[in-house]
mmCIF file of the protein (N, C-alpha, C, O) and its ligand, coordinates in Angstrom:
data_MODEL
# 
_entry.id   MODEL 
# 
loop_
_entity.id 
_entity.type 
_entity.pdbx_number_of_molecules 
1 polymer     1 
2 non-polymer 1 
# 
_entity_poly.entity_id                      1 
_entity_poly.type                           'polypeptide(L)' 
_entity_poly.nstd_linkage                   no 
_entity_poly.nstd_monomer                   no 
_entity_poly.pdbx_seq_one_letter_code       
;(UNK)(UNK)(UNK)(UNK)(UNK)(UNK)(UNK)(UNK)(UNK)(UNK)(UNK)(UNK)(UNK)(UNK)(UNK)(UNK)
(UNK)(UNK)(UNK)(UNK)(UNK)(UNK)(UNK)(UNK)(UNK)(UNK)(UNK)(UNK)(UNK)(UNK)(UNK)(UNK)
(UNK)(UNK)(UNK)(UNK)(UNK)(UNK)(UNK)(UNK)(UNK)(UNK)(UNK)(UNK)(UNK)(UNK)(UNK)(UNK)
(UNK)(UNK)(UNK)
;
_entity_poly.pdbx_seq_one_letter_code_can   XXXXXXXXXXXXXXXXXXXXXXXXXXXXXXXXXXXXXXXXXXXXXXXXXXX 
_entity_poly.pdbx_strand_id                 A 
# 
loop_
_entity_poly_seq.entity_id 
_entity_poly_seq.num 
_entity_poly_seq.mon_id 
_entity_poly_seq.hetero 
1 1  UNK n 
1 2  UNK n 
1 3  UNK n 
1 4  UNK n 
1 5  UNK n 
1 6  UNK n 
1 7  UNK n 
1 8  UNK n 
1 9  UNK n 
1 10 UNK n 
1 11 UNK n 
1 12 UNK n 
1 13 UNK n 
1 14 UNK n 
1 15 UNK n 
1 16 UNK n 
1 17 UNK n 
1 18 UNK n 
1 19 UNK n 
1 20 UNK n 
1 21 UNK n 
1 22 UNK n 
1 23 UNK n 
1 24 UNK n 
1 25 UNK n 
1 26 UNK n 
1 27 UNK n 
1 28 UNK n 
1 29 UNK n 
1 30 UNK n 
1 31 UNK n 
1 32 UNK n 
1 33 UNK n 
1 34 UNK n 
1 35 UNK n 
1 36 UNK n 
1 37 UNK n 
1 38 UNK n 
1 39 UNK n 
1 40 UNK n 
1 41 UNK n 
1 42 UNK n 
1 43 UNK n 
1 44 UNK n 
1 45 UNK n 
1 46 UNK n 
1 47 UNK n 
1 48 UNK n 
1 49 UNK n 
1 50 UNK n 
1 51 UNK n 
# 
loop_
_struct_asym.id 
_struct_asym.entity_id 
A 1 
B 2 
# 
loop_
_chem_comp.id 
_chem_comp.type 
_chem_comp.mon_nstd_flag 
UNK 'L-peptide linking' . 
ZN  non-polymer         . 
# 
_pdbx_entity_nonpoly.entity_id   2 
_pdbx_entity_nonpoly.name        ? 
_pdbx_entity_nonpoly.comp_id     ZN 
# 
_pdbx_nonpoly_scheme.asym_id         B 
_pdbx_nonpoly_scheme.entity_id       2 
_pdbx_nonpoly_scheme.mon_id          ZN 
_pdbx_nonpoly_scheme.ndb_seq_num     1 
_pdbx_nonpoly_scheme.pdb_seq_num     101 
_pdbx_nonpoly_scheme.auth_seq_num    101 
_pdbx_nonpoly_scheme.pdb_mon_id      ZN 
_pdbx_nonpoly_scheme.auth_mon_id     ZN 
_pdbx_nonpoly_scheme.pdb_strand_id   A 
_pdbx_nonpoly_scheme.pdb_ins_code    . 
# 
loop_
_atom_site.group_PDB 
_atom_site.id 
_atom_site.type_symbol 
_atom_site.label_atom_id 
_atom_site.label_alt_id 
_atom_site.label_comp_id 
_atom_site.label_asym_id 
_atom_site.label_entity_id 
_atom_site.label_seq_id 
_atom_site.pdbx_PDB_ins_code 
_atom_site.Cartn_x 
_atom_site.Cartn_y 
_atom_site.Cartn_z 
_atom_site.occupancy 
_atom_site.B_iso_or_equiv 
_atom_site.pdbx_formal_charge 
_atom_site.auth_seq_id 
_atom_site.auth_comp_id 
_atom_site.auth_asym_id 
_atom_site.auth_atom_id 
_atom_site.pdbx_PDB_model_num 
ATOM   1   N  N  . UNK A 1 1  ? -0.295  -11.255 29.976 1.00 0.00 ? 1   UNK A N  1 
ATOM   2   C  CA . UNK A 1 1  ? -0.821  -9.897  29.819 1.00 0.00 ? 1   UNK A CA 1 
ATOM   3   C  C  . UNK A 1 1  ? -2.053  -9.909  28.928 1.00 0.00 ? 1   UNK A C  1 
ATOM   4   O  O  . UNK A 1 1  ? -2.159  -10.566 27.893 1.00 0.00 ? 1   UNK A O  1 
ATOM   5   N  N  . UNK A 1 2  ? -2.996  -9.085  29.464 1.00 0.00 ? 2   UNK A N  1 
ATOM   6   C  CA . UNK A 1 2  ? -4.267  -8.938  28.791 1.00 0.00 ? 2   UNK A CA 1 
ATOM   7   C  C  . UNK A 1 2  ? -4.275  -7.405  28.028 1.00 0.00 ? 2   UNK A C  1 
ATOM   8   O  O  . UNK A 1 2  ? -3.811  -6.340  28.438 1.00 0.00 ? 2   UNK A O  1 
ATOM   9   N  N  . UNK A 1 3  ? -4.990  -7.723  26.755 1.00 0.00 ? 3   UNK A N  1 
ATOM   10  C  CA . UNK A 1 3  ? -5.215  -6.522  26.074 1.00 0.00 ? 3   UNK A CA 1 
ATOM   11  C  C  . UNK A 1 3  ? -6.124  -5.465  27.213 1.00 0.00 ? 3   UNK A C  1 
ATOM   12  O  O  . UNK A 1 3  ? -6.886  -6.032  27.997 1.00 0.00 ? 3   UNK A O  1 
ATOM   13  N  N  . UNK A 1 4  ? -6.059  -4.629  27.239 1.00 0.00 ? 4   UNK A N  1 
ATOM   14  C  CA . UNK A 1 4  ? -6.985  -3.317  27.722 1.00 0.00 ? 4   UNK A CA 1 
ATOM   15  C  C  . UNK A 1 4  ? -7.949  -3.185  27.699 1.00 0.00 ? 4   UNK A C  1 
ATOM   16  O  O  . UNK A 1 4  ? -8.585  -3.193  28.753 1.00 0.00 ? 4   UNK A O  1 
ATOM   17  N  N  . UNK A 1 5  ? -8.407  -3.043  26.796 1.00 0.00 ? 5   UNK A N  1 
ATOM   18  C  CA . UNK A 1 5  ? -9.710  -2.746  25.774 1.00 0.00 ? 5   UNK A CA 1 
ATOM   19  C  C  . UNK A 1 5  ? -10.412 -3.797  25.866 1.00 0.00 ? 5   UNK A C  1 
ATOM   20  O  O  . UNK A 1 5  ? -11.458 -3.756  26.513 1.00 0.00 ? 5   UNK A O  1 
ATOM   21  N  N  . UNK A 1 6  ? -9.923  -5.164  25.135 1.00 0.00 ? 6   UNK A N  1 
ATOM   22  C  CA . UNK A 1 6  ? -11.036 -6.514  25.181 1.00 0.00 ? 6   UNK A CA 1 
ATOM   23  C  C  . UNK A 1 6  ? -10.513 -7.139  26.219 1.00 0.00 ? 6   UNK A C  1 
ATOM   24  O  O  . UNK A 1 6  ? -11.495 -7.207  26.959 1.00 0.00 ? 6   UNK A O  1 
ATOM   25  N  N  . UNK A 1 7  ? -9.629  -7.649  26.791 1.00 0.00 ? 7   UNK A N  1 
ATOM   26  C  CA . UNK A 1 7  ? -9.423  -8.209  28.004 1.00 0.00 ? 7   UNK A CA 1 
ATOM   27  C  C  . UNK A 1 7  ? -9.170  -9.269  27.536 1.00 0.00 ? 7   UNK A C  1 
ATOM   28  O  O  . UNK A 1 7  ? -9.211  -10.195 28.346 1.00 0.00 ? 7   UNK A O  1 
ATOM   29  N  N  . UNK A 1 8  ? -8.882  -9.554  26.382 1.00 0.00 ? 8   UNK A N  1 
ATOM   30  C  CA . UNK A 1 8  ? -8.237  -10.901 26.226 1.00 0.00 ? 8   UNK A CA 1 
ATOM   31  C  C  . UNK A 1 8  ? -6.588  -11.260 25.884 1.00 0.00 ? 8   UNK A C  1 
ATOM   32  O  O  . UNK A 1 8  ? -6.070  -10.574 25.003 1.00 0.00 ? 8   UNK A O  1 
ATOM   33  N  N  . UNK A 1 9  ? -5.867  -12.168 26.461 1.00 0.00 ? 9   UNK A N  1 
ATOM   34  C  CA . UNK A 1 9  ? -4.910  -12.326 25.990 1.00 0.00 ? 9   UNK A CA 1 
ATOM   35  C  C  . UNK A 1 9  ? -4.218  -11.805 25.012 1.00 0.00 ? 9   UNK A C  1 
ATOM   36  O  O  . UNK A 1 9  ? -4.669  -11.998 23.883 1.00 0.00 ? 9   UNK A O  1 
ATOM   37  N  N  . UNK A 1 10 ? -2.983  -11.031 25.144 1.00 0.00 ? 10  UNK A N  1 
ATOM   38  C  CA . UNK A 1 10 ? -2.252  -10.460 24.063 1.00 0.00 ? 10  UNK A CA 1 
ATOM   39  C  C  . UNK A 1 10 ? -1.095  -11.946 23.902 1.00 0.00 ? 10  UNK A C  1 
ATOM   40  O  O  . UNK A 1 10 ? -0.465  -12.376 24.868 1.00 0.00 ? 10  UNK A O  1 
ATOM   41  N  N  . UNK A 1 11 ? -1.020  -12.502 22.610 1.00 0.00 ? 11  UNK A N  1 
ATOM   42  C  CA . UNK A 1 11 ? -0.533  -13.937 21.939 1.00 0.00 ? 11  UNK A CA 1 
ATOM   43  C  C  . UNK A 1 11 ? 1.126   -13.098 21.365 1.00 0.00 ? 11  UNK A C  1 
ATOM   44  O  O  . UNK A 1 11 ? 2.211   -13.365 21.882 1.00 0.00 ? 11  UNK A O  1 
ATOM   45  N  N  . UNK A 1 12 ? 0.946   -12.161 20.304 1.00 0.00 ? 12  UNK A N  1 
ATOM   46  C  CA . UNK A 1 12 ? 2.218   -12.156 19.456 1.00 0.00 ? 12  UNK A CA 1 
ATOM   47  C  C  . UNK A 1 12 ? 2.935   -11.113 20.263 1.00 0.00 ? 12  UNK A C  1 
ATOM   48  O  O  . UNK A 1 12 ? 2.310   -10.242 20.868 1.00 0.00 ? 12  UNK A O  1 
ATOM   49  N  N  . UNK A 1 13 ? 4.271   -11.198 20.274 1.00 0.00 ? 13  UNK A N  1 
ATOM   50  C  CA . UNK A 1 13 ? 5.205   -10.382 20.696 1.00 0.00 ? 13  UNK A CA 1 
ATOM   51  C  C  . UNK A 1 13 ? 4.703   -8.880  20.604 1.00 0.00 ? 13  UNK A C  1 
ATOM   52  O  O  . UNK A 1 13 ? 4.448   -8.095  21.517 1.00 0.00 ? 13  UNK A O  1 
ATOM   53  N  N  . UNK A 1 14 ? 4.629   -8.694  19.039 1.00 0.00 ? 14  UNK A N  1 
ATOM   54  C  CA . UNK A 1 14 ? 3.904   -7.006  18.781 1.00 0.00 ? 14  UNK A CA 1 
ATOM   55  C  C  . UNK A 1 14 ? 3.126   -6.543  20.001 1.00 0.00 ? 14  UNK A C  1 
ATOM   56  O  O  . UNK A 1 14 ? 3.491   -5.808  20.918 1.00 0.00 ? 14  UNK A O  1 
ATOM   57  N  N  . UNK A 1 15 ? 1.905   -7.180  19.777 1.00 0.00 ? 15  UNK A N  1 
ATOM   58  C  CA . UNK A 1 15 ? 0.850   -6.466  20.506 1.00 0.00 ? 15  UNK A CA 1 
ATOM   59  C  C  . UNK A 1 15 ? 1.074   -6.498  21.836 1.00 0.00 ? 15  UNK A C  1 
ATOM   60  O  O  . UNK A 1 15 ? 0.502   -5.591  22.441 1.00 0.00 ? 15  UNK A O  1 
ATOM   61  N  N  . UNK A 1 16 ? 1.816   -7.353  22.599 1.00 0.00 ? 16  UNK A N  1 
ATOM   62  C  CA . UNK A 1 16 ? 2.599   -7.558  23.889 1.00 0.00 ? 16  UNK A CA 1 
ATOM   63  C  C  . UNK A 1 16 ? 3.597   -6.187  23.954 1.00 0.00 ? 16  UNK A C  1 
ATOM   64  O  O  . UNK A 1 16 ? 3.204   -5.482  24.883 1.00 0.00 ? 16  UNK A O  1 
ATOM   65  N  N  . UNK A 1 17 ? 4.667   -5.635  23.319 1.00 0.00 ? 17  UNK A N  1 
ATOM   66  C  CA . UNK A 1 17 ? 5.031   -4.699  23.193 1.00 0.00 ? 17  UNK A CA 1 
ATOM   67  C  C  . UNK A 1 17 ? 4.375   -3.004  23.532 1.00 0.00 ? 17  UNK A C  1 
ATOM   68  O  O  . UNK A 1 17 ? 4.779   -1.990  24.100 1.00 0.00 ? 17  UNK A O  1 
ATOM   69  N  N  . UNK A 1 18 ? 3.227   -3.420  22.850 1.00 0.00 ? 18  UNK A N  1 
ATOM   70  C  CA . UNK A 1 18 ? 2.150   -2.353  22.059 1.00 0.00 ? 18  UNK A CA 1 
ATOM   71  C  C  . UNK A 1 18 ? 1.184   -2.083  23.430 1.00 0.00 ? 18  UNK A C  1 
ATOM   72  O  O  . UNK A 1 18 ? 0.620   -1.050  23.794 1.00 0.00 ? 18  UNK A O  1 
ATOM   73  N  N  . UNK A 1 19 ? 1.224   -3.434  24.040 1.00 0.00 ? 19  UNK A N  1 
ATOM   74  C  CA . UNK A 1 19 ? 0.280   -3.227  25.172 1.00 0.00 ? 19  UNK A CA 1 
ATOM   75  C  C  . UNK A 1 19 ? -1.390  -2.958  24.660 1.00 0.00 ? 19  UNK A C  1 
ATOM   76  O  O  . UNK A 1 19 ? -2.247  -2.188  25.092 1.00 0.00 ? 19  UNK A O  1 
ATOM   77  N  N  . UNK A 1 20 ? -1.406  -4.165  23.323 1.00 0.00 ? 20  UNK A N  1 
ATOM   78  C  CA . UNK A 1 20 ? -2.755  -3.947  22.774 1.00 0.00 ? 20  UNK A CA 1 
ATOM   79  C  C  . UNK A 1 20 ? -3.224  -4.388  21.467 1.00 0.00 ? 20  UNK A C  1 
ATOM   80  O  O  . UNK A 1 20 ? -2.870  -4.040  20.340 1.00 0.00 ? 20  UNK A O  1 
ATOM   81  N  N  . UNK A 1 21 ? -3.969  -5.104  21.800 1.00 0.00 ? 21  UNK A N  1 
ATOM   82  C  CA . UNK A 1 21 ? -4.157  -6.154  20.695 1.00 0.00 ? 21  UNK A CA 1 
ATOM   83  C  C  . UNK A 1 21 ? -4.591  -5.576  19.056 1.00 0.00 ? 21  UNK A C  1 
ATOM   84  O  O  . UNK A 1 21 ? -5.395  -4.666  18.854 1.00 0.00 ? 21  UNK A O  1 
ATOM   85  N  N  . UNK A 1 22 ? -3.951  -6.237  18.130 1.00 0.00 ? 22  UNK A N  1 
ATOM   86  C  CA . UNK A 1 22 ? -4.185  -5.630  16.612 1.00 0.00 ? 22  UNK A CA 1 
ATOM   87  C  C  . UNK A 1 22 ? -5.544  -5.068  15.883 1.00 0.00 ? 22  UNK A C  1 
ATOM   88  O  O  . UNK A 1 22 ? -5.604  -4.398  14.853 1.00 0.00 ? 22  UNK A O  1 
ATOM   89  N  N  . UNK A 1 23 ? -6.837  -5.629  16.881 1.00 0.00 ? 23  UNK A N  1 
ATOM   90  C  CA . UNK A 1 23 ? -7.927  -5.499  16.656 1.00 0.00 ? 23  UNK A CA 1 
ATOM   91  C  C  . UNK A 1 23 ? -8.416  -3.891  17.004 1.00 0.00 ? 23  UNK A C  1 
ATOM   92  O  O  . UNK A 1 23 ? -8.794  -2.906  16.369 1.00 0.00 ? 23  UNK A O  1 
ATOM   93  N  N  . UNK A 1 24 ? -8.195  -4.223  18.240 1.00 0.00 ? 24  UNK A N  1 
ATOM   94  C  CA . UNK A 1 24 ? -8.291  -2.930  19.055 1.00 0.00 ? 24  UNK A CA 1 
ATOM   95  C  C  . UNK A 1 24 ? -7.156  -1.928  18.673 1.00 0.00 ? 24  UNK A C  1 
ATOM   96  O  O  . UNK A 1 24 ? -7.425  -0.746  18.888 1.00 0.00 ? 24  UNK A O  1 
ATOM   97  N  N  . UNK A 1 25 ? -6.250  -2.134  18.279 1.00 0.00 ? 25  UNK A N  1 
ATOM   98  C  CA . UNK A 1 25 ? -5.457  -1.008  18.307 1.00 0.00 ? 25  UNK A CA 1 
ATOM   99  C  C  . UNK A 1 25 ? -6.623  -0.111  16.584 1.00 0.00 ? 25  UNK A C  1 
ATOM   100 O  O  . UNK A 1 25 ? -7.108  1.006   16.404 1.00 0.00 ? 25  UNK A O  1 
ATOM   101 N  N  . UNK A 1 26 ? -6.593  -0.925  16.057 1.00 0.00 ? 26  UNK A N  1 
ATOM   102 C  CA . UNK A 1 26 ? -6.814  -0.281  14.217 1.00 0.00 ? 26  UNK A CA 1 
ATOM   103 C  C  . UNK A 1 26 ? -8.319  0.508   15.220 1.00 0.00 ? 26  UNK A C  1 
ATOM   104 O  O  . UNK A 1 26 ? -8.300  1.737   15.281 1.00 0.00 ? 26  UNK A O  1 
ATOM   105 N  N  . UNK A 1 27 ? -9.431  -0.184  15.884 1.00 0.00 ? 27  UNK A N  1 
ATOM   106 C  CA . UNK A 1 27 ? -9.935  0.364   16.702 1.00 0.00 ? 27  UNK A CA 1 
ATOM   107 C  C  . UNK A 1 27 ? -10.224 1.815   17.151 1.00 0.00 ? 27  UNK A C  1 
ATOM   108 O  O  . UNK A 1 27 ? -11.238 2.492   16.982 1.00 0.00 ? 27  UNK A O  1 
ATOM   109 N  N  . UNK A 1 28 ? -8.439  2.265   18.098 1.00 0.00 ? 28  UNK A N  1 
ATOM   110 C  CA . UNK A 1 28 ? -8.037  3.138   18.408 1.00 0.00 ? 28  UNK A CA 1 
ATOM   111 C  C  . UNK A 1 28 ? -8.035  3.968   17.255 1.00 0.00 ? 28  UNK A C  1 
ATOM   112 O  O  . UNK A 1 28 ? -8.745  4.974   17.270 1.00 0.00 ? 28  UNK A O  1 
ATOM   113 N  N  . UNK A 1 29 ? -7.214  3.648   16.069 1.00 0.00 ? 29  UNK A N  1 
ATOM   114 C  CA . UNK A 1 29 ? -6.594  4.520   15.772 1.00 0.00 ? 29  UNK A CA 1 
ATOM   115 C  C  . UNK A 1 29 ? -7.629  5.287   14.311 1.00 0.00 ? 29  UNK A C  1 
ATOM   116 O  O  . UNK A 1 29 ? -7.244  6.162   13.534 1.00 0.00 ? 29  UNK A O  1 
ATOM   117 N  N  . UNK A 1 30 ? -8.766  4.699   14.332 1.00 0.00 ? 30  UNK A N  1 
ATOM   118 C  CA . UNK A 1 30 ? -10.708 5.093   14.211 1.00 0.00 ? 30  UNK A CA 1 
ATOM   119 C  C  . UNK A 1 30 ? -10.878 6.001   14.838 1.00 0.00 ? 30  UNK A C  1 
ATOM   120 O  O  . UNK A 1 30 ? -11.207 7.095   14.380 1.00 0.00 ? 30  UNK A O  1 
ATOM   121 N  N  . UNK A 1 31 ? -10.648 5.686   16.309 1.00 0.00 ? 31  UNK A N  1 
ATOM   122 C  CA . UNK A 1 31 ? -11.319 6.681   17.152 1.00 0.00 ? 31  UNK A CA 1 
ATOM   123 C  C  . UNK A 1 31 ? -10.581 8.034   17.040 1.00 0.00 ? 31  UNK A C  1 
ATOM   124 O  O  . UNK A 1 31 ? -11.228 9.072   16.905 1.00 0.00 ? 31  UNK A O  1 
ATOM   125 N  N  . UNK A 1 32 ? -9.085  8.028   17.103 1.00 0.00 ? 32  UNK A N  1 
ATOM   126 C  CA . UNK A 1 32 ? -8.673  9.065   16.894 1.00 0.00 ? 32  UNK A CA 1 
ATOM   127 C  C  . UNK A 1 32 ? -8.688  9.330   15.444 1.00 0.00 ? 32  UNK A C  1 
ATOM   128 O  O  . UNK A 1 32 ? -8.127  10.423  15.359 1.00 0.00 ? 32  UNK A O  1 
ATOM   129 N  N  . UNK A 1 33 ? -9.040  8.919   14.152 1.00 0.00 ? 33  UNK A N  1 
ATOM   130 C  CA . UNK A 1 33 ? -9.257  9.805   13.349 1.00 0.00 ? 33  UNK A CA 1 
ATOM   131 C  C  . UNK A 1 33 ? -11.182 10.412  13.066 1.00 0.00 ? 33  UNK A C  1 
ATOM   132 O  O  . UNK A 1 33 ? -11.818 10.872  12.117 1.00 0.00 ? 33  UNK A O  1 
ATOM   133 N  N  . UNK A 1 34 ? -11.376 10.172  14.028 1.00 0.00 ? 34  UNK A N  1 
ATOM   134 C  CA . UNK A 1 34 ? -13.231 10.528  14.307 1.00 0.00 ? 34  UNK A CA 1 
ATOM   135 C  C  . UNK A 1 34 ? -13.077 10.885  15.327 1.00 0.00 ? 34  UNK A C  1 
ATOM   136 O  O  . UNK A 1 34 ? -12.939 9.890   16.039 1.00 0.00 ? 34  UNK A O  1 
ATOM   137 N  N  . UNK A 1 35 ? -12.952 12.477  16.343 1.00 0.00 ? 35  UNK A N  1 
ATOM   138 C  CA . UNK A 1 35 ? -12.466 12.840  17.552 1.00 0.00 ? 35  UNK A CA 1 
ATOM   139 C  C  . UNK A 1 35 ? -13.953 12.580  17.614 1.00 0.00 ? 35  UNK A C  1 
ATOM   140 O  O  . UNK A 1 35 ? -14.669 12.550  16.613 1.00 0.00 ? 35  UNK A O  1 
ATOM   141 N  N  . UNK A 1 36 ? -14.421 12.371  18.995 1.00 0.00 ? 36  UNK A N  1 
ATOM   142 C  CA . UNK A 1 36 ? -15.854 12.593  19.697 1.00 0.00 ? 36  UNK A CA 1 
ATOM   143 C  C  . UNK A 1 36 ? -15.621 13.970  20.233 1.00 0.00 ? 36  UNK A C  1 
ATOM   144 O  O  . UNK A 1 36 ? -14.751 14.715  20.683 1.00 0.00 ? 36  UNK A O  1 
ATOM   145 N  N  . UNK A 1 37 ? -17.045 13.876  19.897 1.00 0.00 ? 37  UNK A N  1 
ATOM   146 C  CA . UNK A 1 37 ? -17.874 15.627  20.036 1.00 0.00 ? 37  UNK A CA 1 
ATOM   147 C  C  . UNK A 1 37 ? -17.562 15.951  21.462 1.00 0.00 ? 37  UNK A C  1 
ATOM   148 O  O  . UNK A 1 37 ? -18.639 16.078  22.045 1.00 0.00 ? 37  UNK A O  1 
ATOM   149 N  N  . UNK A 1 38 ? -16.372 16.176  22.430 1.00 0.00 ? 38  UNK A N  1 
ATOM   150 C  CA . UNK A 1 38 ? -16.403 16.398  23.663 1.00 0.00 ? 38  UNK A CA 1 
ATOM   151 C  C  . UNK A 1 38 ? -16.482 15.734  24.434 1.00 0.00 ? 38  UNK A C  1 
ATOM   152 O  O  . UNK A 1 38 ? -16.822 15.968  25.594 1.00 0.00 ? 38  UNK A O  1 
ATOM   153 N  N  . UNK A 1 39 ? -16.199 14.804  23.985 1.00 0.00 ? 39  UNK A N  1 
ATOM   154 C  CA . UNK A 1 39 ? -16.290 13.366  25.300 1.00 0.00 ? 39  UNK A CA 1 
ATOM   155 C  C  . UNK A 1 39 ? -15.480 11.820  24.976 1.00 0.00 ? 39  UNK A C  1 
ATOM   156 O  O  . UNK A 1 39 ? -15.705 11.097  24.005 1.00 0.00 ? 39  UNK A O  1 
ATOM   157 N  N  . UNK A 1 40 ? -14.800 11.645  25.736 1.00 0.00 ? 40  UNK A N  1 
ATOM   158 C  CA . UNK A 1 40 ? -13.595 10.367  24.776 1.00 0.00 ? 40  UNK A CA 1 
ATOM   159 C  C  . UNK A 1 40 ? -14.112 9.749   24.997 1.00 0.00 ? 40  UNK A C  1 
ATOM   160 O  O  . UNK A 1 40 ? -15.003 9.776   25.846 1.00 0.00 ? 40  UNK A O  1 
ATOM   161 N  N  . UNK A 1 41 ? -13.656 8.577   24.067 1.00 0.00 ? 41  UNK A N  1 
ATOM   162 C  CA . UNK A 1 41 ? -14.442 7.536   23.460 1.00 0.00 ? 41  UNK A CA 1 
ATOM   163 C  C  . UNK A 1 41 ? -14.353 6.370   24.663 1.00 0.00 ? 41  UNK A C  1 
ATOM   164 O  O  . UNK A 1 41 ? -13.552 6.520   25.585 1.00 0.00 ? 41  UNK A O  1 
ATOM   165 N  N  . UNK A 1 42 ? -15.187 5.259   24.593 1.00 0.00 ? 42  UNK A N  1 
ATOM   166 C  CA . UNK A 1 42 ? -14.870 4.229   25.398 1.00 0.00 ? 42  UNK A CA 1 
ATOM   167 C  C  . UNK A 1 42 ? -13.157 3.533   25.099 1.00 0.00 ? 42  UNK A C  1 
ATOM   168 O  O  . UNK A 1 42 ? -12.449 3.426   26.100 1.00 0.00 ? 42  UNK A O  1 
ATOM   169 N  N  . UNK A 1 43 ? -12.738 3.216   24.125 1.00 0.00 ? 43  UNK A N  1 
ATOM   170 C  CA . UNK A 1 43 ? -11.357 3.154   24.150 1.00 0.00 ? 43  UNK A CA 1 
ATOM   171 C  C  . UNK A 1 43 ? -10.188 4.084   24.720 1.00 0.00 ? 43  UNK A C  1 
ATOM   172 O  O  . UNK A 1 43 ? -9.211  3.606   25.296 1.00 0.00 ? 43  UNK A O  1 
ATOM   173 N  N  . UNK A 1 44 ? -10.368 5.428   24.514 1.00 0.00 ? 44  UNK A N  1 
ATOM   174 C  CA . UNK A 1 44 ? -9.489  6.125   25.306 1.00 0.00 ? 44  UNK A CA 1 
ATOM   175 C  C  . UNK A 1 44 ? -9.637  6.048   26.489 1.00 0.00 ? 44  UNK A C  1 
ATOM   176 O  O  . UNK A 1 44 ? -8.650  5.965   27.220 1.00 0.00 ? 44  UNK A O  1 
ATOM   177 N  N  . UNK A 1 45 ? -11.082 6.056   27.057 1.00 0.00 ? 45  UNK A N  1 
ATOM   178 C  CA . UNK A 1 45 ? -10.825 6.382   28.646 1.00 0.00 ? 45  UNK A CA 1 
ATOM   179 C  C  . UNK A 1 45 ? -10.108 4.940   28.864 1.00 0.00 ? 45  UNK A C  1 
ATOM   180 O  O  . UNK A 1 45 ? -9.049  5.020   29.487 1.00 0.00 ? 45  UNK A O  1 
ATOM   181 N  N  . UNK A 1 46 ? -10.436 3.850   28.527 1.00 0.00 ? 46  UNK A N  1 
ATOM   182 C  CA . UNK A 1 46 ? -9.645  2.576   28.916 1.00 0.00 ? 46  UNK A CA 1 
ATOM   183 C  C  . UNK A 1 46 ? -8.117  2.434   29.037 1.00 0.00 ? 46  UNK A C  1 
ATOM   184 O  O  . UNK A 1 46 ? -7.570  1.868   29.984 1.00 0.00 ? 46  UNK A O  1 
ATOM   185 N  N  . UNK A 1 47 ? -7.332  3.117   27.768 1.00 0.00 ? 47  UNK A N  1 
ATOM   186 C  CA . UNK A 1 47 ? -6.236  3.454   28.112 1.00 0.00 ? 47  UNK A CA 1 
ATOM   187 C  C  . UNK A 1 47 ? -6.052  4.825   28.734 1.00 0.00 ? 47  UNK A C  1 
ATOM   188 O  O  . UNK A 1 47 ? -4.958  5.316   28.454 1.00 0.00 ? 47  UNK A O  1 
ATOM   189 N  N  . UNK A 1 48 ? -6.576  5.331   29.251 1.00 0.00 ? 48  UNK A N  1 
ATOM   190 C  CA . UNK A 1 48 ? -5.914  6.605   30.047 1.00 0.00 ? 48  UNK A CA 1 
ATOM   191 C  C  . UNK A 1 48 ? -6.075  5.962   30.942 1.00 0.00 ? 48  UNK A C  1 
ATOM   192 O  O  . UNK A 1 48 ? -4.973  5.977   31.491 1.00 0.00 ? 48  UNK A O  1 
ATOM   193 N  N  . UNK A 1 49 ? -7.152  4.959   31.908 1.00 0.00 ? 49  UNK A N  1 
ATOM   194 C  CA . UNK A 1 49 ? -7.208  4.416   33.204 1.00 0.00 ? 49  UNK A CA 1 
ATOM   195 C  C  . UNK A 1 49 ? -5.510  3.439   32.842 1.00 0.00 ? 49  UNK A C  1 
ATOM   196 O  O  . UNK A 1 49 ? -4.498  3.773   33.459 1.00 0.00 ? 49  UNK A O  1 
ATOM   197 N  N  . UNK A 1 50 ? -5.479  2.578   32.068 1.00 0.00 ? 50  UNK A N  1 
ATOM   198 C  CA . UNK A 1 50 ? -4.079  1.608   32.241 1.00 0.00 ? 50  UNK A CA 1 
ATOM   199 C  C  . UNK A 1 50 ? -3.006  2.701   32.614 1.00 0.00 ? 50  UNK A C  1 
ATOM   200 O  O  . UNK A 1 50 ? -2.226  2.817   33.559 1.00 0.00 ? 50  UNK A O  1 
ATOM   201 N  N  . UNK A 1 51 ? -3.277  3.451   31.504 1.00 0.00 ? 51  UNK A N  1 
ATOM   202 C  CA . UNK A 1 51 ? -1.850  4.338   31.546 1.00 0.00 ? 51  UNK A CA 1 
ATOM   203 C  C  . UNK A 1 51 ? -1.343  5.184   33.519 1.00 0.00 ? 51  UNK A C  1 
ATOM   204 O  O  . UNK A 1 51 ? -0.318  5.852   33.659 1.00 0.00 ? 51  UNK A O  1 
HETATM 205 ZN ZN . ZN  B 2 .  ? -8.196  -6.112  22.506 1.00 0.00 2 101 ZN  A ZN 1 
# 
């Protein structure tokens, strides 16, 4: 399984779980505390397409 976002290999159990690597997730969770002005970010739309 590949992370989402970077497309690289997810290695530890967690992020395999998580469906997303530790990098990218802290990433994410940036983006959602900085909403964009009306338009989601390149990380969300990536997981709304997986999802
Ligand atoms: Zn990643």
């Amino acid at each position: 399984m590949n992370c989402p976002v970077c497309n690289r290999p997810l290695k530890s159990k967690k992020s395999i779980a998580k469906g997303i690597g530790p990098v990218c997730e802290k990433k994410l969770e940036q983006s959602k505390n900085e909403p964009p002005e009306g338009q989601l970010s390149f990380v969300e739309e990536t997981v709304l397409v997986i999802k």
